[in-house]
Backbone as a ProteinNet text record, in pm:
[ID]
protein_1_A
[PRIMARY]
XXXXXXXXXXXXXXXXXXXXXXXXXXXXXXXXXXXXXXXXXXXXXXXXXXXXXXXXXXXXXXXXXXXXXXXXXXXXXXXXXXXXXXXXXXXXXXXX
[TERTIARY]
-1671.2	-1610.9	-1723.4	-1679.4	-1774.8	-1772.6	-1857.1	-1873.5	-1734.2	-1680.5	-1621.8	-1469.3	-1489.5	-1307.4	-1326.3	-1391.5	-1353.9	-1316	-1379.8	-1357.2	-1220.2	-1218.7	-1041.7	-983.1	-986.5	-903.2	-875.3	-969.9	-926	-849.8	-910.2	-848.6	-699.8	-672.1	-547.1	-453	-511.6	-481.5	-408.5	-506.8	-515.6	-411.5	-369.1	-252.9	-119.8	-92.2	-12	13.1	-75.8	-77.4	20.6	-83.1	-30.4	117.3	145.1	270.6	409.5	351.7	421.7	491	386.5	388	455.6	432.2	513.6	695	683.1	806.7	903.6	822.5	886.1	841.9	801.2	797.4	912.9	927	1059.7	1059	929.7	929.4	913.1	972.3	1027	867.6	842.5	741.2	585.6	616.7	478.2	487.8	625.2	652.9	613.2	589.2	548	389.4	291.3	201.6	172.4	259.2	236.6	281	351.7	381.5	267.8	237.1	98.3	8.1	-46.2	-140.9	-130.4	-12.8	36	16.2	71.3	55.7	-66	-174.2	-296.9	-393.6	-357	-408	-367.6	-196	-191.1	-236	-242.2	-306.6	-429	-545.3	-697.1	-664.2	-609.4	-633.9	-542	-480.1	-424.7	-531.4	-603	-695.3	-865.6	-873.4	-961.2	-917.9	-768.2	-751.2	-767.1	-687.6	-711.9	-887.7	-967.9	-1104.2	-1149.1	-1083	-1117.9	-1040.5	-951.6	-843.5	-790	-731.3	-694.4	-581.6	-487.3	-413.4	-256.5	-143.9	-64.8	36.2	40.1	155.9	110.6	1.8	-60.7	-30.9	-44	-45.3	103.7	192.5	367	396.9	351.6	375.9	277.4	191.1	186	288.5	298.8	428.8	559.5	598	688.9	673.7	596	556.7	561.7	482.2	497.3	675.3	692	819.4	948.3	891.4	1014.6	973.1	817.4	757	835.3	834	903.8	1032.3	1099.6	1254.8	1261.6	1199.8	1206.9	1216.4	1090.3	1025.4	1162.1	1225.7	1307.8	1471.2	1523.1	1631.8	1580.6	1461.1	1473.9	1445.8	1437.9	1398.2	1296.4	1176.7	1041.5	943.4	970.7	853.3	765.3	695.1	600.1	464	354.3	256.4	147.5	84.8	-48.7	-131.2	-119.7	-255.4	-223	-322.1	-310.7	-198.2	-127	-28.9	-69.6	22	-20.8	94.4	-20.8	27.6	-2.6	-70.7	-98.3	17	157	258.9	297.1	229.2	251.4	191.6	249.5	143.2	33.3	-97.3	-157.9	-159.6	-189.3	-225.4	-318.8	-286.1	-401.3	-468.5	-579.5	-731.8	-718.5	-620.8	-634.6	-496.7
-352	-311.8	-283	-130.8	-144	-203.2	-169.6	-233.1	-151.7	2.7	61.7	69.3	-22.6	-40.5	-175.3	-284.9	-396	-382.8	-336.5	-276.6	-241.5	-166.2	-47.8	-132	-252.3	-333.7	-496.4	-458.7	-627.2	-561.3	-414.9	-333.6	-317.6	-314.6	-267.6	-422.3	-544.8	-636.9	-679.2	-668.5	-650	-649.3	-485	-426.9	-482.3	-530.5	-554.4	-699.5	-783.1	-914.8	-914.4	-897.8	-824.3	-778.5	-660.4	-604.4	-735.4	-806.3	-908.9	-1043.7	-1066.6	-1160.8	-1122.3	-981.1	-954.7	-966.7	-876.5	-857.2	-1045.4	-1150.6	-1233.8	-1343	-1328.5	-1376.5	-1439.1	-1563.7	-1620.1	-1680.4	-1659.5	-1702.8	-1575	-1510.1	-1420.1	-1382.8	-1468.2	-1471.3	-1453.3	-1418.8	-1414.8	-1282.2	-1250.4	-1139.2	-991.2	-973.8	-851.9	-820.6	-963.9	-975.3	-936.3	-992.5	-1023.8	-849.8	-755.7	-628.1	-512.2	-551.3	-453.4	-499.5	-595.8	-611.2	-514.3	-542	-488.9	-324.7	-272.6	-143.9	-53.5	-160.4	-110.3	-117.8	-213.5	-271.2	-133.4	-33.9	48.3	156.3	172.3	329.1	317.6	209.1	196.7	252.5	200.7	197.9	346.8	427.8	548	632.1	658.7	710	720.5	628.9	581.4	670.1	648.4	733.7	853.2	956.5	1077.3	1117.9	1029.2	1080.6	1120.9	1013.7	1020.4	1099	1134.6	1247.1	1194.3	1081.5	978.6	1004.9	898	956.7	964.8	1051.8	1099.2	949.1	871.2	797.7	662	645.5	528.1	527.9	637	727.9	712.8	716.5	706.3	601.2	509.8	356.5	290.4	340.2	321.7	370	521.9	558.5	487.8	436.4	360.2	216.2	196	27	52.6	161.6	176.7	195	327.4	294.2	217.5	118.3	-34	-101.4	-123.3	-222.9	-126.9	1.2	56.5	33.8	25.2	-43.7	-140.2	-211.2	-425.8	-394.1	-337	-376	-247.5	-175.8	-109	-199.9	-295.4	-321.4	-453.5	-556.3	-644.5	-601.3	-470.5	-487.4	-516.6	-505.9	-532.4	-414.1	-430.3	-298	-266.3	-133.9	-81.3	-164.8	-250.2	-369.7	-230.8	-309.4	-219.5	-225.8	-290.9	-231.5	-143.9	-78.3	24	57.4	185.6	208.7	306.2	329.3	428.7	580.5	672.4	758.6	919.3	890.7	945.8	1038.8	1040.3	1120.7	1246.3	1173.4	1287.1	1428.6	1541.8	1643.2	1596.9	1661.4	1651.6	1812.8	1769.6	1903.3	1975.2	2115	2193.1	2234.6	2279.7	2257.6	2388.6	2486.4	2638.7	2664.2
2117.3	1991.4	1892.2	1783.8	1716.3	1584.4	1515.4	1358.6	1296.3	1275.6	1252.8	1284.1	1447.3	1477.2	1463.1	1450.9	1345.6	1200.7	1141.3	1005.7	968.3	1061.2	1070.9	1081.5	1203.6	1267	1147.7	1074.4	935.9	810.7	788.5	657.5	672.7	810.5	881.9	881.8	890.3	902.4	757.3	669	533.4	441.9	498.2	385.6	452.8	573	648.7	590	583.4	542.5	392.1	277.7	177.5	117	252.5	290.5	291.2	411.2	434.4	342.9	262.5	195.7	55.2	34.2	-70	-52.9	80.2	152.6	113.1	147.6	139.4	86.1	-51.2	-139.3	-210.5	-214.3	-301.2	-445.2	-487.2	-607.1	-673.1	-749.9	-851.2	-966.2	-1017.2	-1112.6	-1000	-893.4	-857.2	-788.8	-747.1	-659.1	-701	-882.8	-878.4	-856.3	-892.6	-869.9	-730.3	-600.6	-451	-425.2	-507.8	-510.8	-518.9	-594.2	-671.4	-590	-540.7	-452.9	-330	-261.8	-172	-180.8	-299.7	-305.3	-329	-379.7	-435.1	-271.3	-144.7	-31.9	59.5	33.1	104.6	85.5	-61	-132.7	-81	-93.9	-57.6	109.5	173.5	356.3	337.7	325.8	304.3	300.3	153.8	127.6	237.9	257.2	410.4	528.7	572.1	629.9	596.8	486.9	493.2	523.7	450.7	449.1	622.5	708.7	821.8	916.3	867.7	940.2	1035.9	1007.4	1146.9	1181.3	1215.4	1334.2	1225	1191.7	1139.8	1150.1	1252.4	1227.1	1157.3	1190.1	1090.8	885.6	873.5	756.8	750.1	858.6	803.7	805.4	875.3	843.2	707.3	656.8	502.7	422.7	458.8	333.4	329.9	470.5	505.5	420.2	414.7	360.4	206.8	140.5	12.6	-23.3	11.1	-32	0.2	98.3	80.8	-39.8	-87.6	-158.5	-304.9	-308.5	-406.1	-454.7	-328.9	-353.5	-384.4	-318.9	-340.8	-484.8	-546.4	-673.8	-776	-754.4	-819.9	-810.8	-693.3	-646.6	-793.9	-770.9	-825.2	-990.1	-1046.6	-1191.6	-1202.2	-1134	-1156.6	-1192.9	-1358.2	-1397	-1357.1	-1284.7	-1282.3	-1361.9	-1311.6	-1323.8	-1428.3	-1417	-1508.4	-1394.3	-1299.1	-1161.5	-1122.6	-1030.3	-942.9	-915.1	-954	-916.1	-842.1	-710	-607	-616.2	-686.2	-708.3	-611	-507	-382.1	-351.9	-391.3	-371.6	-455.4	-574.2	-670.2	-673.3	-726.9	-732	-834.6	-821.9	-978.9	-1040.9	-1162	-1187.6	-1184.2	-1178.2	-1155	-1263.4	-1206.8	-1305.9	-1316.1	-1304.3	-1337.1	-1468.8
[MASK]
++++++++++++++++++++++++++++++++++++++++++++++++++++++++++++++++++++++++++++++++++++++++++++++++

């Protein structure tokens, strides 16, 4: 194994962890915190990927994960945090 698919293989571990723990989180007052982590853990490993042009379904099981963590956090009334919000979906605008 190299330095590079360890790397892949803890970052990957990472957002999943993250993912999880938000997913089932039962204390309310910590859950948007355990949210935004989560979402800021999939936008970073997303972005990684595109740079590396990796493999297309890895990339759908992030978007998949963001937007459950989107629902959780829309079903429970949990405002949009001041961290990282992952805005990777949006268009931006153009510079013309």
């Amino acid at each position: 194994m190299n330095a590079s698919s360890s790397s892949a293989r803890s970052s990957n571990q990472g957002w999943r962890d993250l993912y999880i723990a938000a997913l089932f989180e039962n204390d309310k007052s910590k859950m948007a915190n355990k949210i935004a982590q989560a979402q800021a853990a999939i936008a970073f490993e997303r972005r990684r990927l595109m740079a590396l042009d990796n493999d297309i379904r890895e990339r759908q099981l992030l978007d998949n994960a963001l937007f459950s963590l989107r629902a959780l956090r829309s079903c429970l009334a949990i405002p949009p945090g001041t961290s990282e919000e992952t805005n990777w979906f949006r268009p931006r605008s153009s510079p013309f």
